[in-house]
N, CA, C, O and CB atoms as a CASP TS submission, in Angstrom:
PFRMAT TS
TARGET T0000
AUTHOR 0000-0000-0000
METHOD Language model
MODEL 1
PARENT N/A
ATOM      1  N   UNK     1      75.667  61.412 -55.496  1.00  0.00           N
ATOM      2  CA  UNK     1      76.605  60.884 -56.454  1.00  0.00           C
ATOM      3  C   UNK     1      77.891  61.722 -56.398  1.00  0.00           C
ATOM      4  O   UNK     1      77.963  62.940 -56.562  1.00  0.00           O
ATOM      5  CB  UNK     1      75.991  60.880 -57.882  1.00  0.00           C
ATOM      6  N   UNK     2      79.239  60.578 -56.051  1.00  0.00           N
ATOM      7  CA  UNK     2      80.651  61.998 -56.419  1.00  0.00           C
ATOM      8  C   UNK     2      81.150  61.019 -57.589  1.00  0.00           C
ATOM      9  O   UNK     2      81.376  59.822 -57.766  1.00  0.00           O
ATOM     10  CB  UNK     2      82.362  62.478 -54.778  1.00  0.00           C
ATOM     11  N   UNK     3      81.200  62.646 -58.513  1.00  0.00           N
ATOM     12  CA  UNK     3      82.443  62.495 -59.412  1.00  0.00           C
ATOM     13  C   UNK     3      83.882  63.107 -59.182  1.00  0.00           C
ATOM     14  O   UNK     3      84.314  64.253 -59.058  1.00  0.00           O
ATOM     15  CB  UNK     3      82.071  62.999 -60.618  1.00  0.00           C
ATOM     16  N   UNK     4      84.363  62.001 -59.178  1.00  0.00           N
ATOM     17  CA  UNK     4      86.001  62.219 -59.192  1.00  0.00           C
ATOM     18  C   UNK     4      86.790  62.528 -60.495  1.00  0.00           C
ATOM     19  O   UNK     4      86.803  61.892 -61.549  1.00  0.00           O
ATOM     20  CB  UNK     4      86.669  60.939 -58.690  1.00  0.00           C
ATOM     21  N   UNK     5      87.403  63.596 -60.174  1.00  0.00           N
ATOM     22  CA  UNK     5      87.943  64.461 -61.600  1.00  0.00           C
ATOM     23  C   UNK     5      89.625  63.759 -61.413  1.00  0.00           C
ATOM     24  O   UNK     5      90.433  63.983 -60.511  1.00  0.00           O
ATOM     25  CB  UNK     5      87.830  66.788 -61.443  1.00  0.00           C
ATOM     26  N   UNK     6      89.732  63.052 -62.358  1.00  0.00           N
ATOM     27  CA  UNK     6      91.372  62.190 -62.195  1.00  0.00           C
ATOM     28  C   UNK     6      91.910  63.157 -63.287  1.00  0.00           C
ATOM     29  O   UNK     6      91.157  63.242 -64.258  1.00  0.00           O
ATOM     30  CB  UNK     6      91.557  60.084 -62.706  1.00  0.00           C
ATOM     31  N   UNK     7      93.084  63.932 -63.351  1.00  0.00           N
ATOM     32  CA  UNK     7      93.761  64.541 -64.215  1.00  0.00           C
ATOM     33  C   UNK     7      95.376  63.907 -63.851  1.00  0.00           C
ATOM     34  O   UNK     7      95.674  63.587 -62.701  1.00  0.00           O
ATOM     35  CB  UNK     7      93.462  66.186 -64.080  1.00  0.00           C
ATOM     36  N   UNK     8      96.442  63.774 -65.133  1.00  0.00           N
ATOM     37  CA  UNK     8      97.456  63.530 -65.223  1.00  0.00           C
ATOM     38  C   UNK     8      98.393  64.498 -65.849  1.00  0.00           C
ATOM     39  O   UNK     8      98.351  64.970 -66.985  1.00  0.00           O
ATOM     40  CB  UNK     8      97.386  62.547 -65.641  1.00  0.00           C
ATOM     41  N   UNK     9      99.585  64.785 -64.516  1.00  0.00           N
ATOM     42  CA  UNK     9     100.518  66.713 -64.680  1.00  0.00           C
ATOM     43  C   UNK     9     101.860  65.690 -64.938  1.00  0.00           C
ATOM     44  O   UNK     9     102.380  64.683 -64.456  1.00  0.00           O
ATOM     45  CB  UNK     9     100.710  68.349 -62.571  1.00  0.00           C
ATOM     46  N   UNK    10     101.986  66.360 -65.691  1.00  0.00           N
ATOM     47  CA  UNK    10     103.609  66.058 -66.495  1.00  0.00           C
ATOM     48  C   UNK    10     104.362  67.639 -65.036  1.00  0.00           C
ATOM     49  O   UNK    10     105.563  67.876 -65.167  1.00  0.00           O
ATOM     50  CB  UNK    10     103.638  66.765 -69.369  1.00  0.00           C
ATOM     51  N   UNK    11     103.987  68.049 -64.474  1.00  0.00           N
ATOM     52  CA  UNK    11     104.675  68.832 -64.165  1.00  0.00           C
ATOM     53  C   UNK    11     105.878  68.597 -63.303  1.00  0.00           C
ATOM     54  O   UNK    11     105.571  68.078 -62.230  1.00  0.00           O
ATOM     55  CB  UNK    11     103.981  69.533 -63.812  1.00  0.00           C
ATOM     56  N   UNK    12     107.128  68.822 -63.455  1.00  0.00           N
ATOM     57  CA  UNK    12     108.399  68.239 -62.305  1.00  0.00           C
ATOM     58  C   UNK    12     108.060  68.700 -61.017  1.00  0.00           C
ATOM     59  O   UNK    12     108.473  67.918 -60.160  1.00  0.00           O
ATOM     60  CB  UNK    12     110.053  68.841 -62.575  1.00  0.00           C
ATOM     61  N   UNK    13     107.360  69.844 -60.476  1.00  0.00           N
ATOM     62  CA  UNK    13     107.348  70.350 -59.418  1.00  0.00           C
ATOM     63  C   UNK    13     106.239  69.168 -58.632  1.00  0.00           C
ATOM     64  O   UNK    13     106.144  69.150 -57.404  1.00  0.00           O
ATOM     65  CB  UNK    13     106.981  71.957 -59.577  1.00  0.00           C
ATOM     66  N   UNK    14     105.560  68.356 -59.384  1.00  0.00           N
ATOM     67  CA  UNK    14     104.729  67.919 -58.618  1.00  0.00           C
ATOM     68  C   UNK    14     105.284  66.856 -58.545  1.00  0.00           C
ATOM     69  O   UNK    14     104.536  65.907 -58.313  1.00  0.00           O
ATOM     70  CB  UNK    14     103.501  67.961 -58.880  1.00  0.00           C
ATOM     71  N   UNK    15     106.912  66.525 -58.716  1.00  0.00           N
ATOM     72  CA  UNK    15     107.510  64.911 -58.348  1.00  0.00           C
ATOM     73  C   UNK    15     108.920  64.836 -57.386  1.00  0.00           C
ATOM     74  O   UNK    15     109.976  64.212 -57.279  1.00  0.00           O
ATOM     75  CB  UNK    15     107.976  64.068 -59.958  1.00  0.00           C
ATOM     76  N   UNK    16     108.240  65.795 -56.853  1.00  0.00           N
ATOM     77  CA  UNK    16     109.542  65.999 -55.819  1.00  0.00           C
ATOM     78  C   UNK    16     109.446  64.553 -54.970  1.00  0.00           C
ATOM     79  O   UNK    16     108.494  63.774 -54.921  1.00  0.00           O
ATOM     80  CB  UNK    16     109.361  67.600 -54.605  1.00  0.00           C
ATOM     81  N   UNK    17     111.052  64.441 -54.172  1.00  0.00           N
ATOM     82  CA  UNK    17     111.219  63.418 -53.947  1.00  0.00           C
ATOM     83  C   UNK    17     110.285  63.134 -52.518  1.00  0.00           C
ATOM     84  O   UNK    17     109.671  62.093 -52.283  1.00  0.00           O
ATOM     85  CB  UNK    17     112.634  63.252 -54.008  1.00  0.00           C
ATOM     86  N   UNK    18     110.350  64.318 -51.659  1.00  0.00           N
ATOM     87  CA  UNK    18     109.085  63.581 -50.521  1.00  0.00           C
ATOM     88  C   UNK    18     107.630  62.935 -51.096  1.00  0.00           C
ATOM     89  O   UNK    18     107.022  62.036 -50.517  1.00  0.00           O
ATOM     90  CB  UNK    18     108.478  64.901 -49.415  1.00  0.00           C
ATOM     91  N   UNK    19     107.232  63.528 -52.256  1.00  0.00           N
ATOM     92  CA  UNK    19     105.890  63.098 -52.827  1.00  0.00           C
ATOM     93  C   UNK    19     106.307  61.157 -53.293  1.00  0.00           C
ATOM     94  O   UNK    19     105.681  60.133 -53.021  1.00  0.00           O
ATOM     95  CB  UNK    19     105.431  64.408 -54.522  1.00  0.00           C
ATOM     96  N   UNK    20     107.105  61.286 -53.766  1.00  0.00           N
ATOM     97  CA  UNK    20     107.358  59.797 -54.846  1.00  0.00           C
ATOM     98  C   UNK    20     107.828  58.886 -53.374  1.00  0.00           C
ATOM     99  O   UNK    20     107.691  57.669 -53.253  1.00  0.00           O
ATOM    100  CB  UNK    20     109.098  59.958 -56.529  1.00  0.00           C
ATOM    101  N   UNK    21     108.445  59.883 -52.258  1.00  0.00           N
ATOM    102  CA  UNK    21     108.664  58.973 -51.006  1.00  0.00           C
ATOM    103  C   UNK    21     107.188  58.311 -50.213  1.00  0.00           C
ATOM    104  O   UNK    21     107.173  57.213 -49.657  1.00  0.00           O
ATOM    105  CB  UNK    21     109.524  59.990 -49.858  1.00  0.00           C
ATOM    106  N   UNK    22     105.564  59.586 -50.343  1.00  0.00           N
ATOM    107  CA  UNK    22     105.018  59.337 -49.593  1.00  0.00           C
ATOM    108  C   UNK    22     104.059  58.399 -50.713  1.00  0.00           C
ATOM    109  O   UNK    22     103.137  57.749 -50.219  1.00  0.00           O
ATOM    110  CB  UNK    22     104.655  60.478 -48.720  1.00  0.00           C
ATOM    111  N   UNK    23     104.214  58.350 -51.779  1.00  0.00           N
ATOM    112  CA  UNK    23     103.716  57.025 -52.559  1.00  0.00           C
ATOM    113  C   UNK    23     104.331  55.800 -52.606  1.00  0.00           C
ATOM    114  O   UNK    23     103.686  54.785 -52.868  1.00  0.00           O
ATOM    115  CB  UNK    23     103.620  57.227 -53.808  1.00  0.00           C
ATOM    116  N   UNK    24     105.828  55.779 -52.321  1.00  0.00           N
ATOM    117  CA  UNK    24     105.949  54.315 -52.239  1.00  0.00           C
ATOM    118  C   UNK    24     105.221  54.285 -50.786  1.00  0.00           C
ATOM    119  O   UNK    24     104.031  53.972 -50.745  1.00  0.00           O
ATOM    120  CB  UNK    24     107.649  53.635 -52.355  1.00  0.00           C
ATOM    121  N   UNK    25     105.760  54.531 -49.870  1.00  0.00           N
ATOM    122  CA  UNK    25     105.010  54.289 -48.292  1.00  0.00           C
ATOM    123  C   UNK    25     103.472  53.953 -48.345  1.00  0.00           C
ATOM    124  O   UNK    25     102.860  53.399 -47.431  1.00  0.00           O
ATOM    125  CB  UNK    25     105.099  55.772 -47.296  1.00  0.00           C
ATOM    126  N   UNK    26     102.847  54.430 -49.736  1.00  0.00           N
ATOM    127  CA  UNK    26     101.269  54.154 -49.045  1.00  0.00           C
ATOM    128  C   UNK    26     101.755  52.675 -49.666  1.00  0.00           C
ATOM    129  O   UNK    26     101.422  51.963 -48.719  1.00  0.00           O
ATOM    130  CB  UNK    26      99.415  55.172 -49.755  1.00  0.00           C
ATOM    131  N   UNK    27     102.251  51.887 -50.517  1.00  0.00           N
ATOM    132  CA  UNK    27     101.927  50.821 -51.313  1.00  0.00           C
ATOM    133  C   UNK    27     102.310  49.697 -50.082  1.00  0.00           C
ATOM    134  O   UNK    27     103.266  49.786 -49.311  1.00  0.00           O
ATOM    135  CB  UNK    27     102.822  50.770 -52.880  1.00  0.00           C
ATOM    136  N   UNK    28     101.535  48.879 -50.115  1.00  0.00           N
ATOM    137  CA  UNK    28     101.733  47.209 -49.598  1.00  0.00           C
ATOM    138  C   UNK    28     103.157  46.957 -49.913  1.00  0.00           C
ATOM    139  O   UNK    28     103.840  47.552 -50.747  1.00  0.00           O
ATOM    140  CB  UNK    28     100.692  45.932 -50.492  1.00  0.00           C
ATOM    141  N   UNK    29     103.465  46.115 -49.228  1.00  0.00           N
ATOM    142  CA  UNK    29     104.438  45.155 -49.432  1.00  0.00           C
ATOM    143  C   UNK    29     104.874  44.074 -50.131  1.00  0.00           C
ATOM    144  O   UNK    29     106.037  43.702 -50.285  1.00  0.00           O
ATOM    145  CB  UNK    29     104.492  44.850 -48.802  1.00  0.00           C
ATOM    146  N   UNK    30     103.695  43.510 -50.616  1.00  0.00           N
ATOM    147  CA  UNK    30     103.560  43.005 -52.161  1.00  0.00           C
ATOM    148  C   UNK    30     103.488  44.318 -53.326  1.00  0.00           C
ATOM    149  O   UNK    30     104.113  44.002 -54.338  1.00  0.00           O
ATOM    150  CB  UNK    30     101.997  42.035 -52.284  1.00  0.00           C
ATOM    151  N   UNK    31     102.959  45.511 -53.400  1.00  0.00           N
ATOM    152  CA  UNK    31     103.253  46.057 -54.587  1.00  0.00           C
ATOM    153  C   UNK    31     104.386  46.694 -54.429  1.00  0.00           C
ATOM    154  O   UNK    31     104.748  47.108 -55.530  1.00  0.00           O
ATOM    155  CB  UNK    31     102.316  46.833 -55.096  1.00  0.00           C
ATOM    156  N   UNK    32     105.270  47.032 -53.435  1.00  0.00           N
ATOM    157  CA  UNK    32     106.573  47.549 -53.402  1.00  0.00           C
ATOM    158  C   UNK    32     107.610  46.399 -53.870  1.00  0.00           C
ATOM    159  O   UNK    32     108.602  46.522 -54.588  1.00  0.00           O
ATOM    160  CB  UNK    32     106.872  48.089 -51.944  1.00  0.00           C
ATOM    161  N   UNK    33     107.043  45.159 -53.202  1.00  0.00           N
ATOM    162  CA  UNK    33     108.063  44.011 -54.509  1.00  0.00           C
ATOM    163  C   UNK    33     107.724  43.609 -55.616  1.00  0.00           C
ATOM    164  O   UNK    33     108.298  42.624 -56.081  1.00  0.00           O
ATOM    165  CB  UNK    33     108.392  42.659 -54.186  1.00  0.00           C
ATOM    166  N   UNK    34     106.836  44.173 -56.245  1.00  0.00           N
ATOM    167  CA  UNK    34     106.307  44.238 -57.718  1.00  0.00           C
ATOM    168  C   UNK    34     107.438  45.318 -58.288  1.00  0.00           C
ATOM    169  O   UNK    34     108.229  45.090 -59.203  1.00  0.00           O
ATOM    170  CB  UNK    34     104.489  44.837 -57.872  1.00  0.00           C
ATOM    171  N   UNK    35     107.287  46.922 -57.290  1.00  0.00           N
ATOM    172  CA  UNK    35     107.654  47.611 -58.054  1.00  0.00           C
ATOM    173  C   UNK    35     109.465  47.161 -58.006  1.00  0.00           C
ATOM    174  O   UNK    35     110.248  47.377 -58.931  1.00  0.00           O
ATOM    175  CB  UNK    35     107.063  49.063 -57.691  1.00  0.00           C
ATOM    176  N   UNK    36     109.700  46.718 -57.113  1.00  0.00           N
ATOM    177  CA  UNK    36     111.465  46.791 -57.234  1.00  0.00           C
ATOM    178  C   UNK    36     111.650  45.602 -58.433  1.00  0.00           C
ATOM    179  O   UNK    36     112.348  45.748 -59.437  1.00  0.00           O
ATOM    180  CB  UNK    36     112.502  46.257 -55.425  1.00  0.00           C
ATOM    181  N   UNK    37     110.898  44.449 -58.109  1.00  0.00           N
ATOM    182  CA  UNK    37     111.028  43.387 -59.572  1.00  0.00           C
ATOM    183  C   UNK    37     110.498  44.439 -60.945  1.00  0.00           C
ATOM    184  O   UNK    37     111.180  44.086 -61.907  1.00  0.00           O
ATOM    185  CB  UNK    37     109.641  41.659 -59.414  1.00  0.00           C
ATOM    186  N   UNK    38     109.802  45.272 -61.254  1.00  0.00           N
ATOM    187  CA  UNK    38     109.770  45.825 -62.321  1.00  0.00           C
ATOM    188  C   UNK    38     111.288  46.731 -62.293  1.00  0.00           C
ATOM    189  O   UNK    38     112.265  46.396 -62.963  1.00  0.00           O
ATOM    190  CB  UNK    38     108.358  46.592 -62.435  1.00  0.00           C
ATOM    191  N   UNK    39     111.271  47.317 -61.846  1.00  0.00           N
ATOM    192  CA  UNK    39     112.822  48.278 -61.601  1.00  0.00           C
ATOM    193  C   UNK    39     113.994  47.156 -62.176  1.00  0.00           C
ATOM    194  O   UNK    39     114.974  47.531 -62.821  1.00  0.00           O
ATOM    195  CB  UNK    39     113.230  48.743 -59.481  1.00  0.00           C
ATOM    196  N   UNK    40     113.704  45.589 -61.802  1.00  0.00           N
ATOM    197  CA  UNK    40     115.185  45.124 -61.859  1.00  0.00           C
ATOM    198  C   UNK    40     114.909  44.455 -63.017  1.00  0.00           C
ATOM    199  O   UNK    40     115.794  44.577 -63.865  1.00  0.00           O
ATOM    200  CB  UNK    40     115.885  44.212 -60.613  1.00  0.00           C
ATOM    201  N   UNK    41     114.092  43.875 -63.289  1.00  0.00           N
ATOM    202  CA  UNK    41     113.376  43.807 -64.992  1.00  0.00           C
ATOM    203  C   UNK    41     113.962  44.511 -65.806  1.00  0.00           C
ATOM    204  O   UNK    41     114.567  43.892 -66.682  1.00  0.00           O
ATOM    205  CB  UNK    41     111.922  44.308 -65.249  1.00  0.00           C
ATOM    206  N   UNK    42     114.011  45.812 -65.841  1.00  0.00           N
ATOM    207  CA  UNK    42     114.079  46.650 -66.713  1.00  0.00           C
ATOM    208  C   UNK    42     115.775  47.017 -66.621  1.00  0.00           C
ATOM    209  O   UNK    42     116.699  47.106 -67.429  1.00  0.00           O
ATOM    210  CB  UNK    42     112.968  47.793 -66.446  1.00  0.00           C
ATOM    211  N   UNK    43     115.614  47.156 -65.283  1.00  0.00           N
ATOM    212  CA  UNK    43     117.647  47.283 -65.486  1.00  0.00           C
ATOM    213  C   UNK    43     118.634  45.972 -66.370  1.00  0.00           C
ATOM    214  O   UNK    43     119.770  45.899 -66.840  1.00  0.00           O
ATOM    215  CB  UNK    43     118.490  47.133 -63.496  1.00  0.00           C
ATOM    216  N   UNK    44     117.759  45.309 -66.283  1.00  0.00           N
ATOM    217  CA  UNK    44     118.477  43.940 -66.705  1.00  0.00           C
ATOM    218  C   UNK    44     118.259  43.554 -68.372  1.00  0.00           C
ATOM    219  O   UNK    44     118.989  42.931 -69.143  1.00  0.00           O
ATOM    220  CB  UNK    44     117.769  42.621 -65.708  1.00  0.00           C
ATOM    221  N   UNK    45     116.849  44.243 -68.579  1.00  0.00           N
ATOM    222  CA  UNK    45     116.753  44.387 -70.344  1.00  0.00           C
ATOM    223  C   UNK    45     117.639  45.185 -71.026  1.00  0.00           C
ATOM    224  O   UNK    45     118.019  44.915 -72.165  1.00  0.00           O
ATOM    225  CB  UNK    45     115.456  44.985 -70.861  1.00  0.00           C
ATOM    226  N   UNK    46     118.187  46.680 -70.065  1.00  0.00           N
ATOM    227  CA  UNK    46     118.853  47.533 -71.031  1.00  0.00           C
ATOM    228  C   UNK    46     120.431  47.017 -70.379  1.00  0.00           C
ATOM    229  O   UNK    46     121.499  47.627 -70.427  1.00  0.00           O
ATOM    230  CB  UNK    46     118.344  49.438 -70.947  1.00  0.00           C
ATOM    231  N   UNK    47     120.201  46.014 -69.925  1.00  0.00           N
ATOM    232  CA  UNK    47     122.302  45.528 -69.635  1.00  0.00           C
ATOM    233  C   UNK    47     122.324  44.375 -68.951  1.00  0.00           C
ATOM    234  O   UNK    47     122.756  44.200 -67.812  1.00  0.00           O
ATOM    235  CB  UNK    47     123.481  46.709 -68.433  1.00  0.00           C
ATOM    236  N   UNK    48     121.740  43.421 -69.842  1.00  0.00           N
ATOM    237  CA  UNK    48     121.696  41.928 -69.414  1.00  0.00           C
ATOM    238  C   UNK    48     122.840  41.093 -68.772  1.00  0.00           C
ATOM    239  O   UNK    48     122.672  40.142 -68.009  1.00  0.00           O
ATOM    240  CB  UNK    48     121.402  41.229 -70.536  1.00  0.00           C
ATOM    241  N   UNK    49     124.363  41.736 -69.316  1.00  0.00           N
ATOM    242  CA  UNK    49     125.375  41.203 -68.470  1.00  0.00           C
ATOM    243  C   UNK    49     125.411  41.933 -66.805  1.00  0.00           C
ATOM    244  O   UNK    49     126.500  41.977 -66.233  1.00  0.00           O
ATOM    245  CB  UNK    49     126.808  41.470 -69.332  1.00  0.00           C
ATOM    246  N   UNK    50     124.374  42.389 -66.225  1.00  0.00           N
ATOM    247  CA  UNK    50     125.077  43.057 -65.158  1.00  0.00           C
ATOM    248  C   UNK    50     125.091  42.085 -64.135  1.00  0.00           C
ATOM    249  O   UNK    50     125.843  42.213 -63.168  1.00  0.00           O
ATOM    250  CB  UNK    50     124.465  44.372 -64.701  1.00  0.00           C
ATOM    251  N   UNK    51     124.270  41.053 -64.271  1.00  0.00           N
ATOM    252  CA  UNK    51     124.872  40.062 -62.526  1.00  0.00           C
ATOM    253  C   UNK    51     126.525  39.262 -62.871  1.00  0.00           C
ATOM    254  O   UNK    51     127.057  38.738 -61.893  1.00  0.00           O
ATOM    255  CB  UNK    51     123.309  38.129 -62.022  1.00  0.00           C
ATOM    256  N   UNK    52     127.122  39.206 -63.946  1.00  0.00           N
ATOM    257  CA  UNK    52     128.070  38.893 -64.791  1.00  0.00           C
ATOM    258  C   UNK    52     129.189  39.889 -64.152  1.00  0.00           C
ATOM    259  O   UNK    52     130.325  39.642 -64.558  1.00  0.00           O
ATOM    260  CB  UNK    52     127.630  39.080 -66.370  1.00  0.00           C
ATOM    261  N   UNK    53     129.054  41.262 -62.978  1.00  0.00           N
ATOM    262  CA  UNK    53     130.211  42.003 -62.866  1.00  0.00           C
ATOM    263  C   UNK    53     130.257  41.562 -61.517  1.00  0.00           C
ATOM    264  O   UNK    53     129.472  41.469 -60.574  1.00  0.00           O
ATOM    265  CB  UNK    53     130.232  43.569 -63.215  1.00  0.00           C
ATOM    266  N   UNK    54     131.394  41.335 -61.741  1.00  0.00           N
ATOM    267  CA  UNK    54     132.093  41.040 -59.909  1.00  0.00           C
ATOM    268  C   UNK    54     132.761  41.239 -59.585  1.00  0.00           C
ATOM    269  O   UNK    54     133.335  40.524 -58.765  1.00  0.00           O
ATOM    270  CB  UNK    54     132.396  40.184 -59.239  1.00  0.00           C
ATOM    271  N   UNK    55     133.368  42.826 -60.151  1.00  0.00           N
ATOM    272  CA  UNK    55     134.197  43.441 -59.732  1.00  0.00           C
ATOM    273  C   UNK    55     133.616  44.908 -58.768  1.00  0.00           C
ATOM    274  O   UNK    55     134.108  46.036 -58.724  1.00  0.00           O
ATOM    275  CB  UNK    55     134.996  43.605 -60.933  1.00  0.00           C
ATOM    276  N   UNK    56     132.237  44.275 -57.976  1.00  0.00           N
ATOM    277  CA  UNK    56     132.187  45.622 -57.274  1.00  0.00           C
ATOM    278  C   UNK    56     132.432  45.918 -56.149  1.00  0.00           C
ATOM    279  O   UNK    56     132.443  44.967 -55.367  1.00  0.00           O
ATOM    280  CB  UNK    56     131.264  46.094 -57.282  1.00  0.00           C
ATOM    281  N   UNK    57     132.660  46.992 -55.700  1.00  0.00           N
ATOM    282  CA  UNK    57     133.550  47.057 -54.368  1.00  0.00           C
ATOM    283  C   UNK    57     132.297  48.311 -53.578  1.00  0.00           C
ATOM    284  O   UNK    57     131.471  49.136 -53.965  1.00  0.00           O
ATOM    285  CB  UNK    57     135.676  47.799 -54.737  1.00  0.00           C
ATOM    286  N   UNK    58     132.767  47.843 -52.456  1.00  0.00           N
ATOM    287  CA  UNK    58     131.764  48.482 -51.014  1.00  0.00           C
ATOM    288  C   UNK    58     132.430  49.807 -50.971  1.00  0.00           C
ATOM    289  O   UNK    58     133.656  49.721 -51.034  1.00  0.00           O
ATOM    290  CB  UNK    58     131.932  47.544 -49.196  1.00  0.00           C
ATOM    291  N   UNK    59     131.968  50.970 -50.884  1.00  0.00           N
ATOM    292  CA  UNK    59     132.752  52.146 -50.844  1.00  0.00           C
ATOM    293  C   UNK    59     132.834  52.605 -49.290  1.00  0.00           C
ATOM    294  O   UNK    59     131.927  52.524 -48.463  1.00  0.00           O
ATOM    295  CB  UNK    59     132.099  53.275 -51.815  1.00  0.00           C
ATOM    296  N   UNK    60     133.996  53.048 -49.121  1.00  0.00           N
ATOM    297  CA  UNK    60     134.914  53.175 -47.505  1.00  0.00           C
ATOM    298  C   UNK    60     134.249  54.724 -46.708  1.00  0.00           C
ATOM    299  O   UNK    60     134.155  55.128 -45.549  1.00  0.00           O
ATOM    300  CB  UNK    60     137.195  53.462 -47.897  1.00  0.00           C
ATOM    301  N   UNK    61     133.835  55.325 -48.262  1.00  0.00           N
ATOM    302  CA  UNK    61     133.346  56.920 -47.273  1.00  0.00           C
ATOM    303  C   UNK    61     132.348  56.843 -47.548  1.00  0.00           C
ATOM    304  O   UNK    61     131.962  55.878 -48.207  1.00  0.00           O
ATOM    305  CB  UNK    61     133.820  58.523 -47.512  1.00  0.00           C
ATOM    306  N   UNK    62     131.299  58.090 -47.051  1.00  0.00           N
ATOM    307  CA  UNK    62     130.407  58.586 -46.659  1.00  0.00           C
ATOM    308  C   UNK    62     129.756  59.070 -47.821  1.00  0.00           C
ATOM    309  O   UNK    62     130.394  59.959 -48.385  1.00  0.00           O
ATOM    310  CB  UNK    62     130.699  59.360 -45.744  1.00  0.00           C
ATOM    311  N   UNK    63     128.636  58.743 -48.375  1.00  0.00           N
ATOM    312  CA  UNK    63     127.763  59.568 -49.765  1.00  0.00           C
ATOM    313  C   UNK    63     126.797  60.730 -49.073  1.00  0.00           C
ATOM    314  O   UNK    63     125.985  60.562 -48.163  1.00  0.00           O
ATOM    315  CB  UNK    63     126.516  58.272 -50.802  1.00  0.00           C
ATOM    316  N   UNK    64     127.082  61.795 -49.683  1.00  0.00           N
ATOM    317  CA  UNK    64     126.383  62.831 -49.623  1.00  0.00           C
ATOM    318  C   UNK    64     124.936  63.167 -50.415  1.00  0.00           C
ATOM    319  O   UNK    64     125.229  63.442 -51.579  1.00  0.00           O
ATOM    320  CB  UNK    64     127.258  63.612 -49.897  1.00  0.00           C
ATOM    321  N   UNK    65     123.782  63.229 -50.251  1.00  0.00           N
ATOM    322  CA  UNK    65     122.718  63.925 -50.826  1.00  0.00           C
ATOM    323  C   UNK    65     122.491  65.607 -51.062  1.00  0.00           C
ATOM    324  O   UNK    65     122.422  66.622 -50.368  1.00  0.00           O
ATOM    325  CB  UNK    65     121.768  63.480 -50.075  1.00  0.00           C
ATOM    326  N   UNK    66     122.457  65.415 -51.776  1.00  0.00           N
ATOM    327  CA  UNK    66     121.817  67.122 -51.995  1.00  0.00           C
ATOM    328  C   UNK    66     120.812  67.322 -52.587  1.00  0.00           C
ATOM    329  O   UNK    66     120.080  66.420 -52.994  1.00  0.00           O
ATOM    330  CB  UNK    66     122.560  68.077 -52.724  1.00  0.00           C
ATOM    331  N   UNK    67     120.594  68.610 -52.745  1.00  0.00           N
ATOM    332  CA  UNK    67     118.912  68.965 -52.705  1.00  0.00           C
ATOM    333  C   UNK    67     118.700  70.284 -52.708  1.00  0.00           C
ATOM    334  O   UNK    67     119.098  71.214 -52.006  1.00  0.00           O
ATOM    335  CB  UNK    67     118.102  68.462 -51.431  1.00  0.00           C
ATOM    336  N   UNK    68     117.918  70.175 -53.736  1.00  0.00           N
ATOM    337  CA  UNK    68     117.615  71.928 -54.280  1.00  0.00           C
ATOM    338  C   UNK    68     116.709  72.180 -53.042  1.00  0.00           C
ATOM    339  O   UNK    68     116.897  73.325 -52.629  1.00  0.00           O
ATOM    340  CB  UNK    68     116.586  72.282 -56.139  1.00  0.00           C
ATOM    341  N   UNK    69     116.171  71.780 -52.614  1.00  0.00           N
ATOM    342  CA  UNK    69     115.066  72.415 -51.855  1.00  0.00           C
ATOM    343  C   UNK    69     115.226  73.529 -50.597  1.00  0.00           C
ATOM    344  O   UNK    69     114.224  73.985 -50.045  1.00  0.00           O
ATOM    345  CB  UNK    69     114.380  71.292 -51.327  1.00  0.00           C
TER
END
């Protein structure tokens, strides 16, 4: 018999961005378009006018990332 010990860490160190990268990657392709329809769900409850802006523009330079790590 295995028991599996499931515990849940509020801790930030354990949500670094390669970790939250190598969990979307395990998910299917149906639950990764679950999760982006929940993502746009929710963007759209807290600012229901946003398909309403059409004033957005493609930006000409280069975005930088950074990273504590």
């Amino acid at each position: 018999m295995v028991i599996m010990q499931t515990t849940v860490s509020h801790a930030w160190s354990e949500e670094s961005m390669e970790a939250k990268a190598r969990w979307f990657q395990a998910l299917s392709m149906e639950e990764r378009m679950e999760v982006f329809c929940a993502f746009t769900d929710l963007i759209l409850s807290l600012n229901p006018r946003l398909p309403d802006l059409k004033d957005a523009q493609q930006l000409k330079r280069r975005i930088r990332i950074l990273s504590n790590a």
